[in-house]
TORPA-4810 file (N, C-alpha, C, O; in nm, 3 decimals):
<nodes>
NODE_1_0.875_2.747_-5.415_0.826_2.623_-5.463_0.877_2.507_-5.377_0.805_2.407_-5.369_X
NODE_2_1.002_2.511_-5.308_1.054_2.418_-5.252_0.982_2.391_-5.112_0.996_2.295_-5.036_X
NODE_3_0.901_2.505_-5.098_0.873_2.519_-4.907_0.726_2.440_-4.894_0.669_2.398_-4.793_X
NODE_4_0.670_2.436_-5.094_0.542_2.403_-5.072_0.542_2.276_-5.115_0.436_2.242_-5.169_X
NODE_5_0.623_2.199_-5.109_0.627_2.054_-5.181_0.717_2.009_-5.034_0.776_1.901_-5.041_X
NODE_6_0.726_2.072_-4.933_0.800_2.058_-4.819_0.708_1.990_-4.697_0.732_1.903_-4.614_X
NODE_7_0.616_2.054_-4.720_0.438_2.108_-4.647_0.375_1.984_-4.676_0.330_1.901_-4.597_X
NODE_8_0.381_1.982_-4.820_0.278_1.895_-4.856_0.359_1.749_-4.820_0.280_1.656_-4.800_X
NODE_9_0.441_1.728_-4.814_0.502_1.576_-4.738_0.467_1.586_-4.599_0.416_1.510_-4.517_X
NODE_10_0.505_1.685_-4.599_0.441_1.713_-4.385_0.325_1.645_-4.337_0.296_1.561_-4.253_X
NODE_11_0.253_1.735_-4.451_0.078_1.685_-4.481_0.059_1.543_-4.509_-0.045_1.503_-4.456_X
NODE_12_0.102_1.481_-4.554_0.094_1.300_-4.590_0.119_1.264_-4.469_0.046_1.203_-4.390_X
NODE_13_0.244_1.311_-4.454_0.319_1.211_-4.327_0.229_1.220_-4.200_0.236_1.127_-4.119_X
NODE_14_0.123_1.351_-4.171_0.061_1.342_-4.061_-0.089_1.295_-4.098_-0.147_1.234_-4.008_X
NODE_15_-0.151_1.314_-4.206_-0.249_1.222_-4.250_-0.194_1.061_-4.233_-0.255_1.027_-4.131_X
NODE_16_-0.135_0.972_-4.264_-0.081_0.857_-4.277_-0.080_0.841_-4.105_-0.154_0.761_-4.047_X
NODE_17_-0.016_0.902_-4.058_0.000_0.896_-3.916_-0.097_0.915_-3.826_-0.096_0.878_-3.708_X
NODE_18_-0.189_0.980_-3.890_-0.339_0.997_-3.806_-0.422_0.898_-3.833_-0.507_0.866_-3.750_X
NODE_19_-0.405_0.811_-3.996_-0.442_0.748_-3.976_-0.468_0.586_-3.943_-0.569_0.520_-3.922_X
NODE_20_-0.340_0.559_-3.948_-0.247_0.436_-3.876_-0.350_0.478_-3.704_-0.448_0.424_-3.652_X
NODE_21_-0.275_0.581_-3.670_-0.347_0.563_-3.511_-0.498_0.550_-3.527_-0.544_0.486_-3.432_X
NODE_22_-0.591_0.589_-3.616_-0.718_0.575_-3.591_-0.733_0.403_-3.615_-0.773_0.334_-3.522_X
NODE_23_-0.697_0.343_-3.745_-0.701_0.227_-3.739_-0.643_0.158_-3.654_-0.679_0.040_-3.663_X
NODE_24_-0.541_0.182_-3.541_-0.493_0.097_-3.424_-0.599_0.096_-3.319_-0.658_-0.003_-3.276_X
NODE_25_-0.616_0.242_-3.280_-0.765_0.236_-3.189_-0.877_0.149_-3.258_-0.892_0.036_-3.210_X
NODE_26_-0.971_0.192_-3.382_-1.064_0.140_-3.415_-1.043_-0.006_-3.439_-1.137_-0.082_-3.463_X
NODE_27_-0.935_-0.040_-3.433_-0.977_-0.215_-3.484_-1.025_-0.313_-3.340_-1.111_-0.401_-3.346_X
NODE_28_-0.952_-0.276_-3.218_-1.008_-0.377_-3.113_-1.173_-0.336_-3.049_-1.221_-0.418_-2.971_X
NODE_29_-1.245_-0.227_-3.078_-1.353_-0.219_-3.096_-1.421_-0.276_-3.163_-1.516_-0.343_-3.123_X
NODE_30_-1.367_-0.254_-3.356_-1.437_-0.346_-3.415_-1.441_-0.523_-3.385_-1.541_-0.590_-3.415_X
NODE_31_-1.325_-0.579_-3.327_-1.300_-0.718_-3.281_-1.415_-0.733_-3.226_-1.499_-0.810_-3.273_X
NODE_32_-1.442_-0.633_-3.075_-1.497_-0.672_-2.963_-1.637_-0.695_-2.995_-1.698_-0.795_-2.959_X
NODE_33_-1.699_-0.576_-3.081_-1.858_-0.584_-3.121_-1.889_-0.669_-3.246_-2.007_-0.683_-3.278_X
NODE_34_-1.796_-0.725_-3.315_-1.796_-0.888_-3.367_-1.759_-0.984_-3.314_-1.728_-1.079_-3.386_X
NODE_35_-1.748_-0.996_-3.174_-1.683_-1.128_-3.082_-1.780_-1.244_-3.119_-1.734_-1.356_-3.094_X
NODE_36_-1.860_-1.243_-3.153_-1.989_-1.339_-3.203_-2.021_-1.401_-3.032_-2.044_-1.520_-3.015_X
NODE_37_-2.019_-1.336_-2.955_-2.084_-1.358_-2.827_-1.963_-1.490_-2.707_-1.987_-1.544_-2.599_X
NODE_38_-1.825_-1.494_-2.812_-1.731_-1.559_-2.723_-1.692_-1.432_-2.546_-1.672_-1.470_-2.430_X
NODE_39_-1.694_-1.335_-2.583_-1.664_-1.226_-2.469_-1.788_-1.288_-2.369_-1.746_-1.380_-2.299_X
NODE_40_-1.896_-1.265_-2.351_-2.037_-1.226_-2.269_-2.053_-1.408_-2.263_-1.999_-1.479_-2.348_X
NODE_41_-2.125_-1.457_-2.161_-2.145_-1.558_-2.106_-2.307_-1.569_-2.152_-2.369_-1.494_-2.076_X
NODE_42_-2.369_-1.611_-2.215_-2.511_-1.617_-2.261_-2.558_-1.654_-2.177_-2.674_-1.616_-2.167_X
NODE_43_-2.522_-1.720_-2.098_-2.620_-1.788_-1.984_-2.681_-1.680_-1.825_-2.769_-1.705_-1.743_X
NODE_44_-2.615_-1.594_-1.834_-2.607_-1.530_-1.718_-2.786_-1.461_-1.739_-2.847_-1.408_-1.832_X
NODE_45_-2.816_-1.499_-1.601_-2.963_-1.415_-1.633_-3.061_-1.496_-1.635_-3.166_-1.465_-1.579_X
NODE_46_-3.040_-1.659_-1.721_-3.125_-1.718_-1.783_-3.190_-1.806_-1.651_-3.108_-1.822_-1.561_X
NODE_47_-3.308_-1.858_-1.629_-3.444_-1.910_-1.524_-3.324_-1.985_-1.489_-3.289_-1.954_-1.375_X
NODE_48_-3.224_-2.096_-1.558_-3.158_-2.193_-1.452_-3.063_-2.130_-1.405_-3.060_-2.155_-1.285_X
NODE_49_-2.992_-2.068_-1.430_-2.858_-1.977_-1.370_-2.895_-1.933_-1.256_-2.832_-1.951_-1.152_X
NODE_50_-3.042_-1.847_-1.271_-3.071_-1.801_-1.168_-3.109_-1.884_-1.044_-3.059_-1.866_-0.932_X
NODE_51_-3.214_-1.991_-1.078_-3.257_-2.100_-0.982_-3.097_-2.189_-0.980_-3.129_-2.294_-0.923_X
NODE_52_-3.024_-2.195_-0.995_-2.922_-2.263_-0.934_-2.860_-2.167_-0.836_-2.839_-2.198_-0.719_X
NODE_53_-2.834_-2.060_-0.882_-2.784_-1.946_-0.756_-2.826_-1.936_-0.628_-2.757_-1.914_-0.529_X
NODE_54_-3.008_-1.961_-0.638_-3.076_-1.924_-0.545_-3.051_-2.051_-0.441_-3.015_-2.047_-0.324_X
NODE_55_-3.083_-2.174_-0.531_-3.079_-2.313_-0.409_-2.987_-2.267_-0.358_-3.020_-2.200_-0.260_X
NODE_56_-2.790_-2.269_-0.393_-2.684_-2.264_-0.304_-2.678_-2.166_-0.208_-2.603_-2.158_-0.110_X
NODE_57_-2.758_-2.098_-0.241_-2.799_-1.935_-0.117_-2.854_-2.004_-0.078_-2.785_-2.035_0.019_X
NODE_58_-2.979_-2.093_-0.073_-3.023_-2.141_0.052_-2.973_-2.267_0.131_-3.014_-2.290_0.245_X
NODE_59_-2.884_-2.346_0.066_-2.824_-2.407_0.130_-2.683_-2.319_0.268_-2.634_-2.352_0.376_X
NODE_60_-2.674_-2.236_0.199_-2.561_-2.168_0.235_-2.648_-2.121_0.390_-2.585_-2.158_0.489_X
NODE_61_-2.756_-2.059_0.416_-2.845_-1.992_0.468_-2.867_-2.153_0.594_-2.836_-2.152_0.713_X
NODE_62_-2.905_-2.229_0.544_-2.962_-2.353_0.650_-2.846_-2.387_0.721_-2.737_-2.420_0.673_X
NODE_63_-2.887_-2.373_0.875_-2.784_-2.419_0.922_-2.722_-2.567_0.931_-2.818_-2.641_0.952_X
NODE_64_-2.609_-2.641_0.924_-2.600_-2.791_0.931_-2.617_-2.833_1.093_-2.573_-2.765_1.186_X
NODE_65_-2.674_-2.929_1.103_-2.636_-2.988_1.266_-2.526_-2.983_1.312_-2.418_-2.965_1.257_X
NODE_66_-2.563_-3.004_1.446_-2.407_-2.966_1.507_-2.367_-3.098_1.543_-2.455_-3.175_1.581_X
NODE_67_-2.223_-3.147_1.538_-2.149_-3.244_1.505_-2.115_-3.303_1.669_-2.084_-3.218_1.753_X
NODE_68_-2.121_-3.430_1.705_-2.052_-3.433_1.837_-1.964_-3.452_1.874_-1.917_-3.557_1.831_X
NODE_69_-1.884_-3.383_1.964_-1.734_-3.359_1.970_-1.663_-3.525_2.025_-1.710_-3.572_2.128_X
NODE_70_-1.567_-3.593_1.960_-1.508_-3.692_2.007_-1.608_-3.809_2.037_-1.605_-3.883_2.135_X
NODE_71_-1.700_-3.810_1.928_-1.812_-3.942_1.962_-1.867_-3.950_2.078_-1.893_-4.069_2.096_X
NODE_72_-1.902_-3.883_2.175_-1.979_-3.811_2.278_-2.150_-3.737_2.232_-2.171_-3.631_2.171_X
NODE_73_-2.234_-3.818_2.276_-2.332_-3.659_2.232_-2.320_-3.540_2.302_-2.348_-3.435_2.244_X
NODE_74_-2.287_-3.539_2.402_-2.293_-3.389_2.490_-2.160_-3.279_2.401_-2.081_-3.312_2.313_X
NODE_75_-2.173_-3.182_2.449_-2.076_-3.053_2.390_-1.990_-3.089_2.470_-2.010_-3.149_2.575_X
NODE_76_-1.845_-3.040_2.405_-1.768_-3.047_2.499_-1.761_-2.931_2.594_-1.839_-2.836_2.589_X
NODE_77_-1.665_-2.942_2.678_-1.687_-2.849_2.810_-1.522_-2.867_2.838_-1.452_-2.965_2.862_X
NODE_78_-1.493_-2.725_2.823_-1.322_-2.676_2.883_-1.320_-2.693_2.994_-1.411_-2.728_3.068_X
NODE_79_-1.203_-2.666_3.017_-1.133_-2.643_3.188_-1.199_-2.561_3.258_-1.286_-2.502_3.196_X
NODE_80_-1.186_-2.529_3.400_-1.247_-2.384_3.463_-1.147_-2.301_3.452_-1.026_-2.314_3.465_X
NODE_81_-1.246_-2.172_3.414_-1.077_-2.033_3.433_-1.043_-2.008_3.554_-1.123_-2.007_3.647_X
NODE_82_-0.886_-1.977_3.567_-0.809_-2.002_3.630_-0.841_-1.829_3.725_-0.816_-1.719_3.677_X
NODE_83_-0.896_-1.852_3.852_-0.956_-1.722_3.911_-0.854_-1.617_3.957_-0.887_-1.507_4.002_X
NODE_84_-0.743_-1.654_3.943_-0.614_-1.579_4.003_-0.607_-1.465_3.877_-0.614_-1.498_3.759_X
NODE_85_-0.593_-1.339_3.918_-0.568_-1.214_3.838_-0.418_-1.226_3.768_-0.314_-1.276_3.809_X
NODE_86_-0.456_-1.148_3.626_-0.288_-1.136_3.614_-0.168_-1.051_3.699_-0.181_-0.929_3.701_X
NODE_87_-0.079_-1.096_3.752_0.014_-0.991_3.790_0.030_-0.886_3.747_0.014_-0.854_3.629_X
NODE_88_0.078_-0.790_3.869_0.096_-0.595_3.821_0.240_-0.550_3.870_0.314_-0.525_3.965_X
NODE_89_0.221_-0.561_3.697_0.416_-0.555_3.738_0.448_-0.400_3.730_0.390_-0.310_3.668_X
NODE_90_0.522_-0.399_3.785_0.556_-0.295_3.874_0.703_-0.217_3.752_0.818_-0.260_3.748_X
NODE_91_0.661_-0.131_3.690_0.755_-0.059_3.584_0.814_0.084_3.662_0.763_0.192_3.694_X
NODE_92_0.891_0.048_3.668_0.990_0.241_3.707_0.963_0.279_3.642_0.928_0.220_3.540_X
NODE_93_0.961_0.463_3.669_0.920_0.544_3.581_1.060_0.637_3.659_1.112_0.633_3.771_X
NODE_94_1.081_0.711_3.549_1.268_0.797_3.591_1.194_0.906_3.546_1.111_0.931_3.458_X
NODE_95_1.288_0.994_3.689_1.170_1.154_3.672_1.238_1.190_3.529_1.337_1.151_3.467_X
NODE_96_1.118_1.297_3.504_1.140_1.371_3.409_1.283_1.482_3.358_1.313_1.585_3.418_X
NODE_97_1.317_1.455_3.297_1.476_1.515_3.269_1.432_1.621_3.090_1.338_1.593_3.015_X
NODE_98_1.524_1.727_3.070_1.475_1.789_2.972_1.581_1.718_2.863_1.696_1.698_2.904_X
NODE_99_1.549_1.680_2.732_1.639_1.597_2.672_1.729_1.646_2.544_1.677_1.671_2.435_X
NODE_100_1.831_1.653_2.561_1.941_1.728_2.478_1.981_1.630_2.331_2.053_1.673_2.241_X
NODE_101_1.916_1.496_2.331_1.987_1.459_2.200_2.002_1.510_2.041_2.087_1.484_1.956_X
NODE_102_1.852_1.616_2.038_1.813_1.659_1.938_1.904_1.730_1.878_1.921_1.741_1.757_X
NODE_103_1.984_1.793_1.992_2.089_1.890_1.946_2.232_1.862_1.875_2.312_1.770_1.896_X
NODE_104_2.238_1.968_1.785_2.326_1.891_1.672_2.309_1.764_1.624_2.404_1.696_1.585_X
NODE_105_2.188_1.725_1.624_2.192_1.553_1.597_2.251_1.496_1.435_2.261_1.378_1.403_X
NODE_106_2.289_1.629_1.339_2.344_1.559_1.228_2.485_1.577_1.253_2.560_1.487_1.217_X
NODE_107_2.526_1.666_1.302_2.715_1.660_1.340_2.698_1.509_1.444_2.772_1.415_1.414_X
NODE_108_2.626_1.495_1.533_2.647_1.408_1.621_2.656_1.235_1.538_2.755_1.164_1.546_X
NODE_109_2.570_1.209_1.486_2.531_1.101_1.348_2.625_1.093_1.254_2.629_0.987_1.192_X
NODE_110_2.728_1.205_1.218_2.824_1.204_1.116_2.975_1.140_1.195_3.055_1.058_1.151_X
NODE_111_2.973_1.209_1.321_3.090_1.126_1.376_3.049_0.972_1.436_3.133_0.885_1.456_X
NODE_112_2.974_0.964_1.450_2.898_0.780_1.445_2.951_0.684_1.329_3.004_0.575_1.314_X
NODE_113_2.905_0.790_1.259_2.936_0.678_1.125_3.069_0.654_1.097_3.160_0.737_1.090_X
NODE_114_3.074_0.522_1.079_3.226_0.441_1.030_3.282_0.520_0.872_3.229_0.495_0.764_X
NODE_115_3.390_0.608_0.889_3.388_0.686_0.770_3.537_0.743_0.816_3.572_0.767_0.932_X
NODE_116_3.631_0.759_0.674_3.734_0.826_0.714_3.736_0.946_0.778_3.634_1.014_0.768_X
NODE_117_3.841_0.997_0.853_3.868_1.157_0.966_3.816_1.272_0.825_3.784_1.388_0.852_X
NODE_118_3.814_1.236_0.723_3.898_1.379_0.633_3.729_1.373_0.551_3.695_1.478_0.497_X
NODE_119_3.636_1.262_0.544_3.524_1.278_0.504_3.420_1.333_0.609_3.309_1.372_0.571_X
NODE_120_3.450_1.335_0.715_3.402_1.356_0.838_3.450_1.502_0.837_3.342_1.561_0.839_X
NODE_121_3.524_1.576_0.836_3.568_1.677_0.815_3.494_1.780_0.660_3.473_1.901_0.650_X
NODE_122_3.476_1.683_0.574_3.406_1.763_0.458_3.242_1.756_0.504_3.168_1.837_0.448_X
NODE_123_3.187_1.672_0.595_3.024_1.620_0.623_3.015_1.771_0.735_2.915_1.842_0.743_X
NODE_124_3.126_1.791_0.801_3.054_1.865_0.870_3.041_2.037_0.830_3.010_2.126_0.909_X
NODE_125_3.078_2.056_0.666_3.060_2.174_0.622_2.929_2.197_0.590_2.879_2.309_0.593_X
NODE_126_2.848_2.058_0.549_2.715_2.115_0.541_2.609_2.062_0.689_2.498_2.113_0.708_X
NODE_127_2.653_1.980_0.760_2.602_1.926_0.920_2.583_2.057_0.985_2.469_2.098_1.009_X
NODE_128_2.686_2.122_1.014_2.717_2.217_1.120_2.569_2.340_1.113_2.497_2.378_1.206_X
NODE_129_2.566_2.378_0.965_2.497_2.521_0.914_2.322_2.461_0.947_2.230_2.515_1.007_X
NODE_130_2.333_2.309_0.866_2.190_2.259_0.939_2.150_2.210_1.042_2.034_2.172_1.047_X
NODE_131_2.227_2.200_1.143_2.201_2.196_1.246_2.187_2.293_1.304_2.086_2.292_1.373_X
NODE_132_2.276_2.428_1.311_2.222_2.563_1.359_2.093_2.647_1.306_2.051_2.750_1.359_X
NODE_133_2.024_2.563_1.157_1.882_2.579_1.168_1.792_2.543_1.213_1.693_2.616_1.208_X
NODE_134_1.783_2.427_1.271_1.689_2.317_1.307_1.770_2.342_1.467_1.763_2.234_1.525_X
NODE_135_1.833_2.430_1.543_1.852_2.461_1.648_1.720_2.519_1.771_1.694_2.507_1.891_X
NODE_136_1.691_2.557_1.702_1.506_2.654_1.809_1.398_2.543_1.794_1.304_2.543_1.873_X
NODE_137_1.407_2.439_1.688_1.343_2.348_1.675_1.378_2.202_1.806_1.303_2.127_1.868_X
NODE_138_1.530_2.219_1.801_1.607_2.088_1.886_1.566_2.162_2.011_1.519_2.063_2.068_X
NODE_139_1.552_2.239_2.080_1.520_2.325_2.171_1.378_2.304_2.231_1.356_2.282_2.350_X
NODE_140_1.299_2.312_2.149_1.111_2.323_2.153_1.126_2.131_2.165_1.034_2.084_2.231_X
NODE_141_1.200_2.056_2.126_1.162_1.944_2.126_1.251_1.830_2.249_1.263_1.707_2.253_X
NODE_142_1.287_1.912_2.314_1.389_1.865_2.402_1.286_1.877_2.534_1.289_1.813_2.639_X
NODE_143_1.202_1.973_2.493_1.075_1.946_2.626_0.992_1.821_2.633_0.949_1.770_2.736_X
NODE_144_0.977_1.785_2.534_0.902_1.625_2.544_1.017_1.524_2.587_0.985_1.405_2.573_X
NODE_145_1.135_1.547_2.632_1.209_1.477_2.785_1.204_1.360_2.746_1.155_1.325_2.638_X
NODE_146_1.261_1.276_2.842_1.285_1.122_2.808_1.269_1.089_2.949_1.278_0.972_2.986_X
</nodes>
């Protein structure tokens, strides 16, 4: 008797609760389709809305005259370009070398960093093991050289 008067509160409490949420959803629907037409703009659509749209499209469309520069009628007129080419500057290029930084680059990065001897010493228990994975990788990538 106790398990079924247990149930049946269960049962309220999730009726009540189902229907609290239905009335939270359903009420701003009901708001919206009684807005008495404050939401929607009545005018949109209507012969002047439209004929006002259209003139500013065609104003927009006509071109204005063209203005004369500095109280002058003629256009103005720039400088002549300057016929001399740009300079060719002349960049070294350093032969090709095969490039080793890749290697060990997290042991190498750990002693960089401003950090006590004895944390530097615990960094390189896990540095060392990933760097000897990413080793055949530092290798394959040491061909694209510097």
């Amino acid at each position: 008797m106790m398990k079924s008067t247990k149930r049946e509160k269960e049962r309220r409490f999730s009726f009540l609760g189902f229907g609290l949420a239905l009335v939270f959803f359903a009420l701003p629907a009901v708001a919206w389709a009684d807005s008495g037409g404050w939401l929607l703009n009545e005018d949109d659509g209507s012969e002047a809305q439209v004929n006002e749209a259209l003139a500013g499209a065609d104003e927009m469309l006509q071109p204005t005259g063209e203005v004369a520069l500095r109280g002058v009628g003629e256009p103005y007129v720039g400088p002549e370009p300057d016929p001399k080419p740009n300079p060719v500057l002349e960049i070294p290029h350093p032969p090709w070398k095969y490039d080793t930084d890749y290697f060990f680059g997290l042991s190498r990065g750990l002693f960089r960093e401003d950090v006590p001897t004895g944390v530097k010493a615990v960094g390189l228990l896990g540095s060392v093991p990933l760097d000897l994975v990413g080793l055949p990788f530092a290798a394959l990538g040491g061909f694209y050289g510097s």
